[in-house]
C-alpha atoms as an extended CHARMM CRD file, in Angstrom:
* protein
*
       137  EXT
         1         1  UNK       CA              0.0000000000        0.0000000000        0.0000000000  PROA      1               0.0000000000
         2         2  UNK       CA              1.1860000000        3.7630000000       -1.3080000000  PROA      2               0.0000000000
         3         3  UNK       CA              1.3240000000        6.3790000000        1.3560000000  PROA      3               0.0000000000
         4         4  UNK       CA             -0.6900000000        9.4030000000        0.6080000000  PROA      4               0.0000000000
         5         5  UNK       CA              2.2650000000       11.6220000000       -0.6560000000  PROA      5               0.0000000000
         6         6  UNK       CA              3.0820000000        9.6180000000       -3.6650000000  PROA      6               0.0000000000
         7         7  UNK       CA             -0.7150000000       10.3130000000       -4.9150000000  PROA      7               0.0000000000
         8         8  UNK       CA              0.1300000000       13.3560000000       -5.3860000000  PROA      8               0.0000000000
         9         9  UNK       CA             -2.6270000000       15.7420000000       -3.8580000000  PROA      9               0.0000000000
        10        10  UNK       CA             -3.1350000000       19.4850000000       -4.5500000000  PROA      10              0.0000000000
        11        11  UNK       CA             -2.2310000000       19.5470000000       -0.5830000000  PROA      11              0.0000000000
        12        12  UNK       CA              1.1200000000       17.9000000000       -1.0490000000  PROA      12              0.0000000000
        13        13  UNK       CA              2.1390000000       20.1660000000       -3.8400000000  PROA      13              0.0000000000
        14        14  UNK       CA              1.4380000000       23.1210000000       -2.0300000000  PROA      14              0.0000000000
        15        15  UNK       CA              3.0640000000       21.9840000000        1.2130000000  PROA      15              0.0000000000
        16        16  UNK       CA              5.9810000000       21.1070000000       -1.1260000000  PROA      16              0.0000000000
        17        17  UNK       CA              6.0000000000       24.7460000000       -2.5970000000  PROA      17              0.0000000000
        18        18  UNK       CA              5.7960000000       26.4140000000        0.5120000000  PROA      18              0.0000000000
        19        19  UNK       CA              9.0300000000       24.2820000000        2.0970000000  PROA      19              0.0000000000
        20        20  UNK       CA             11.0680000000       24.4160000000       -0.8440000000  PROA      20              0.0000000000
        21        21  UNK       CA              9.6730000000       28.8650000000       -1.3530000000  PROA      21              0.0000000000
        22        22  UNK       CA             11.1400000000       29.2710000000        2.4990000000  PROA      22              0.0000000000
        23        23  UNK       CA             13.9010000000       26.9810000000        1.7720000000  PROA      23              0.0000000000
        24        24  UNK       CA             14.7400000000       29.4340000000       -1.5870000000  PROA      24              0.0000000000
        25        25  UNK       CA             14.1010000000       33.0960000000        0.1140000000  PROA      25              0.0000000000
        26        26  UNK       CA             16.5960000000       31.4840000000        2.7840000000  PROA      26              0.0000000000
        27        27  UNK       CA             19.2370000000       30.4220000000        0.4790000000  PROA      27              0.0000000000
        28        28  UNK       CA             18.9330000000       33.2240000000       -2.0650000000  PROA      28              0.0000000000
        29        29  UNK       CA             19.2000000000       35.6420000000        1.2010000000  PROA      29              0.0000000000
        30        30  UNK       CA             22.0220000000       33.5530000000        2.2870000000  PROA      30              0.0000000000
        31        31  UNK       CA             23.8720000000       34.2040000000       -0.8210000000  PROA      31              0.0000000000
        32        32  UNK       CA             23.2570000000       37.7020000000       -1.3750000000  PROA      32              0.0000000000
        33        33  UNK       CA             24.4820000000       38.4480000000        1.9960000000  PROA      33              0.0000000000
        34        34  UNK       CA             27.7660000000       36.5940000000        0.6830000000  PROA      34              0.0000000000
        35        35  UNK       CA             27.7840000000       38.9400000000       -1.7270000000  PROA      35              0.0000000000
        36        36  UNK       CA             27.4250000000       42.1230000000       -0.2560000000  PROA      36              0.0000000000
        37        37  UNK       CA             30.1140000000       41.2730000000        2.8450000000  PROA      37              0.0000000000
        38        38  UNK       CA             28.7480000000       42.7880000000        5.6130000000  PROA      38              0.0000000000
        39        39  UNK       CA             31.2730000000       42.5920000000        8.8000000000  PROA      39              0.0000000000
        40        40  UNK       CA             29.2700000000       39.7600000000       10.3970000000  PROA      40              0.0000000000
        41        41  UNK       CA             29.5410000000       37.6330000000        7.3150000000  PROA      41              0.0000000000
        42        42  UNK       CA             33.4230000000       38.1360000000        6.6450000000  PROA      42              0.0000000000
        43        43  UNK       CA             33.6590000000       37.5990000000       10.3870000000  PROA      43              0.0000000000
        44        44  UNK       CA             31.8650000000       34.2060000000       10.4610000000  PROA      44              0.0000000000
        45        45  UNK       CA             33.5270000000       32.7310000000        7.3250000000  PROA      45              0.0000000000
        46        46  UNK       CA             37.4280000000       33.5030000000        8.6710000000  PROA      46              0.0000000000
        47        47  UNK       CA             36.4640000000       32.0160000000       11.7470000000  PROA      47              0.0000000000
        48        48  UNK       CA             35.1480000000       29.1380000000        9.9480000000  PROA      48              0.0000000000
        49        49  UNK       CA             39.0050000000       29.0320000000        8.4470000000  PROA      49              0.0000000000
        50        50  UNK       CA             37.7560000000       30.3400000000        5.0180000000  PROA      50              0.0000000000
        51        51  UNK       CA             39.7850000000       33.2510000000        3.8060000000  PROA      51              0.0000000000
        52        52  UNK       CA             38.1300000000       36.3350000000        2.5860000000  PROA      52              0.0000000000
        53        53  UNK       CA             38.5500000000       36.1380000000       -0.8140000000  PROA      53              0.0000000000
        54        54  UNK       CA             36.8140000000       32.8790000000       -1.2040000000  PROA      54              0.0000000000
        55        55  UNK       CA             33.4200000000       34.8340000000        0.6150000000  PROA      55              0.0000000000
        56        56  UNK       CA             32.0000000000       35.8060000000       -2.9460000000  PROA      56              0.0000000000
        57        57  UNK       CA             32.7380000000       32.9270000000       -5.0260000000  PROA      57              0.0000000000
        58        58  UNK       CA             31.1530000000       30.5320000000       -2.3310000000  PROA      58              0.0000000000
        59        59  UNK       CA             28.4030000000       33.0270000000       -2.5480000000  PROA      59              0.0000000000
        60        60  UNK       CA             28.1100000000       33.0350000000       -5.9030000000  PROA      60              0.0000000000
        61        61  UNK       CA             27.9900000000       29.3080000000       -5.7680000000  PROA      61              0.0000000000
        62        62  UNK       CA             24.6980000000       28.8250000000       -3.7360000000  PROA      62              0.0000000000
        63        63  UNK       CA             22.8770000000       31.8750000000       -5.6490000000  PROA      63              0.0000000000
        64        64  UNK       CA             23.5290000000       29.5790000000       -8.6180000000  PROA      64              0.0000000000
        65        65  UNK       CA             22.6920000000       25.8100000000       -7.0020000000  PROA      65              0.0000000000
        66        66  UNK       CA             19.6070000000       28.1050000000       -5.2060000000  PROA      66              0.0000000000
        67        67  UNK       CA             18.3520000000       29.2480000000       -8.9290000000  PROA      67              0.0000000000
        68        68  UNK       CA             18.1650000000       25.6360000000      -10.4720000000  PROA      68              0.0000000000
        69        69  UNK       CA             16.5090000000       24.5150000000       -7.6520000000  PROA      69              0.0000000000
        70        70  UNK       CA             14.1420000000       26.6000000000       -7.8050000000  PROA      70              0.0000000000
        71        71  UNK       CA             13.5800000000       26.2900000000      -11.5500000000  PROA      71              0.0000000000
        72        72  UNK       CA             10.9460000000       23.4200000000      -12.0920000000  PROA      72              0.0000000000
        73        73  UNK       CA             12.9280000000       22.0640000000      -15.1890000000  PROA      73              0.0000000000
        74        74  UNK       CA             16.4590000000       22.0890000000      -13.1530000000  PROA      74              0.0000000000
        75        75  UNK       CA             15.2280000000       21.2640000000       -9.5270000000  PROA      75              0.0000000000
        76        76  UNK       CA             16.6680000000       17.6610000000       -9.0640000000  PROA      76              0.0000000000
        77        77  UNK       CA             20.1920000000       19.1950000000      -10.3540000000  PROA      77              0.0000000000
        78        78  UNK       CA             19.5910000000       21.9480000000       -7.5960000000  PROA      78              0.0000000000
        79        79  UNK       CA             18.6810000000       19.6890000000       -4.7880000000  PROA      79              0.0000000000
        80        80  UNK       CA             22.6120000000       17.5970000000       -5.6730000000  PROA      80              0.0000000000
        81        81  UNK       CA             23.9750000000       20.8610000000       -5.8130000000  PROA      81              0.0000000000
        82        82  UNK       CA             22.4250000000       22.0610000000       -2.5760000000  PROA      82              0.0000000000
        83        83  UNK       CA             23.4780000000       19.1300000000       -1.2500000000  PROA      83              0.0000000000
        84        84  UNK       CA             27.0780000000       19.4570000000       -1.9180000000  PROA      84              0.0000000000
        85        85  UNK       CA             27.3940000000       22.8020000000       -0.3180000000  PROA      85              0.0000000000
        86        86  UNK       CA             24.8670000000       21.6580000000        3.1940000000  PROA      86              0.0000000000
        87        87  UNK       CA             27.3440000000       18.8290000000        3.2030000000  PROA      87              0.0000000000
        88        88  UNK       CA             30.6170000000       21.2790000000        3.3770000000  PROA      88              0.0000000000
        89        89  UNK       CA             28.6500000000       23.5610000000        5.6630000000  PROA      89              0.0000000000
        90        90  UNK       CA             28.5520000000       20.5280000000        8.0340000000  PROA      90              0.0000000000
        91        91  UNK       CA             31.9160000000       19.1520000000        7.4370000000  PROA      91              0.0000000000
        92        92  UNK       CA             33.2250000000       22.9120000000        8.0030000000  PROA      92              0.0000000000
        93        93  UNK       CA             31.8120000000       22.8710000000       11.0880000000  PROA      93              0.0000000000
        94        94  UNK       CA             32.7690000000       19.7920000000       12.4060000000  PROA      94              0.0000000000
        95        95  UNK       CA             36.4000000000       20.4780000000       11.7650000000  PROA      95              0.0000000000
        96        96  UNK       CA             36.1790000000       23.9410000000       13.5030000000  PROA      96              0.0000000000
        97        97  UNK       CA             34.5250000000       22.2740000000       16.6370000000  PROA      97              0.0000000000
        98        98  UNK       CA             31.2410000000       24.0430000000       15.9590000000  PROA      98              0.0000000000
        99        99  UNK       CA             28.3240000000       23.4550000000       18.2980000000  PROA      99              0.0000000000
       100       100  UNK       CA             25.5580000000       20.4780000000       17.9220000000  PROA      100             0.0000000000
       101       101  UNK       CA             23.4930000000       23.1430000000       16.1450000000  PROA      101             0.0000000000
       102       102  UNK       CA             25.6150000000       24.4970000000       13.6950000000  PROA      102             0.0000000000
       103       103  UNK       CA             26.4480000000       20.8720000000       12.7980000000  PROA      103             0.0000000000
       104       104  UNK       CA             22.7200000000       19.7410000000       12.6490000000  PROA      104             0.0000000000
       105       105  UNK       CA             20.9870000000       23.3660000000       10.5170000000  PROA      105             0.0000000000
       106       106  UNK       CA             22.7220000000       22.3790000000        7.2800000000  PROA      106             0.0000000000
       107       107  UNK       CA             21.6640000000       18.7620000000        7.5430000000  PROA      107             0.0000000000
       108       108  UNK       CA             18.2990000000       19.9480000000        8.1070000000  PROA      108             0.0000000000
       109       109  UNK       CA             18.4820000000       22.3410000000        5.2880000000  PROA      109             0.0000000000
       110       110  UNK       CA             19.1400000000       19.6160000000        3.6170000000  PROA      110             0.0000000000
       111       111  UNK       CA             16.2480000000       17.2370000000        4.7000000000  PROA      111             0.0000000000
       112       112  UNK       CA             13.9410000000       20.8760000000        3.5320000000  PROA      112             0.0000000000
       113       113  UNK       CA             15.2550000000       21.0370000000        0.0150000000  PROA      113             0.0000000000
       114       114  UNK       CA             14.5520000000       17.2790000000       -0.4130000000  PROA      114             0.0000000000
       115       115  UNK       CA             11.6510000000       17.2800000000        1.3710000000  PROA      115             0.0000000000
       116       116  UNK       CA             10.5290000000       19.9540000000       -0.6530000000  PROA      116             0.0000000000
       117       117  UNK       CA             11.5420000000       18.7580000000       -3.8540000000  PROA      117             0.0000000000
       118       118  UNK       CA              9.9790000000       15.5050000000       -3.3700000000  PROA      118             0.0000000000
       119       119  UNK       CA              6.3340000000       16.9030000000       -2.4470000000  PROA      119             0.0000000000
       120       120  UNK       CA              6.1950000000       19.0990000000       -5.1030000000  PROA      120             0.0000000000
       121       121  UNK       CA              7.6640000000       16.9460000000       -7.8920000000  PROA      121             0.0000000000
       122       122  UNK       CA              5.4140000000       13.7010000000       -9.1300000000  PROA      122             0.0000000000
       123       123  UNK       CA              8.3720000000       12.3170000000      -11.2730000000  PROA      123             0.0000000000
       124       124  UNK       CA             10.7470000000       11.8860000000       -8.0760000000  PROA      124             0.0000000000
       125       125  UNK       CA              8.3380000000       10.3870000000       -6.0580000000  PROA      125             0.0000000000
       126       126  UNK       CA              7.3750000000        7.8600000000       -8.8330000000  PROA      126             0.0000000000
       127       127  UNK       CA             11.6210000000        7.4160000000       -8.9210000000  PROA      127             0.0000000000
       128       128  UNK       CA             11.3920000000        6.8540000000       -5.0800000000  PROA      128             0.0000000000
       129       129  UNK       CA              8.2390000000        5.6160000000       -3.6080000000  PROA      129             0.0000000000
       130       130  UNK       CA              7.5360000000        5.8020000000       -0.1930000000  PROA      130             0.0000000000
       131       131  UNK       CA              5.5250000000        3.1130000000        1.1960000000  PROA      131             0.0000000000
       132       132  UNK       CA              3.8040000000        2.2520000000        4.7160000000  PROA      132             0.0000000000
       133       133  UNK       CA              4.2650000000       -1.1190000000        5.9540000000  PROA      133             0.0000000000
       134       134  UNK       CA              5.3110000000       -4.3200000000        3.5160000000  PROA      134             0.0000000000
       135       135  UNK       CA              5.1410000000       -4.2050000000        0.1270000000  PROA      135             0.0000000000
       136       136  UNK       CA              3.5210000000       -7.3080000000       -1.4750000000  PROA      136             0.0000000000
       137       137  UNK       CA              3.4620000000       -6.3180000000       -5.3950000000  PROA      137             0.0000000000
């Protein structure tokens, strides 16, 4: 038996678009802030162990990985590239000795731009079905 999510009601999508539309003002926030460099930001990423030069390249970076997910056509390619850079946030993190919560936001920015993407797009739930209990087909 299918869960509800994989039949793919109006209610699903819509919880899907809100998620990944939070997830995107986030990230697209995120970026710009990269770009602008305010003190706080150029603070945060040399304490990280990033120099400052790398600040607007990484920014540019998830501006771009933000944009195709948010594109219907380009989401899935998004979501891997999201995925690389909510992975480095965490490994960052756990190198500098960050705390349980700076090591746990990324992965669950990462668990909201799949979760998203997976409510609001039929094809990858067909590609990855959820299902309650056993399956017997």
């Amino acid at each position: 038996m299918q869960s509800n999510i994989s039949a793919g009601s109006k209610k699903t999508l819509w919880i899907g678009r809100i998620v990944s539309g939070l997830l995107i003002l986030f990230l697209l926030f995120d970026g710009a802030m990269k770009l602008v460099k305010p003190a706080i930001v150029v603070e945060g990423t040399v304490r990280l162990g990033y120099p400052e030069y790398t600040i607007v390249p990484i920014g540019i970076m998830l501006l771009i990985s933000t944009i195709f997910y948010a594109i219907p056509r380009t989401s899935v390619l998004g979501a891997i590239l999201l995925t690389g850079y909510l992975g480095g946030a965490v490994a960052t993190h756990i190198r500098v000795g960050g705390t349980e919560f700076e090591k746990l936001f990324p992965i669950i920015m990462g668990v909201f731009v799949w979760g998203g993407l997976y409510l609001r797009d039929a094809s990858l739930r067909r590609l990855i079905p959820l299902r309650r209990g056993e399956d017997r087909s």
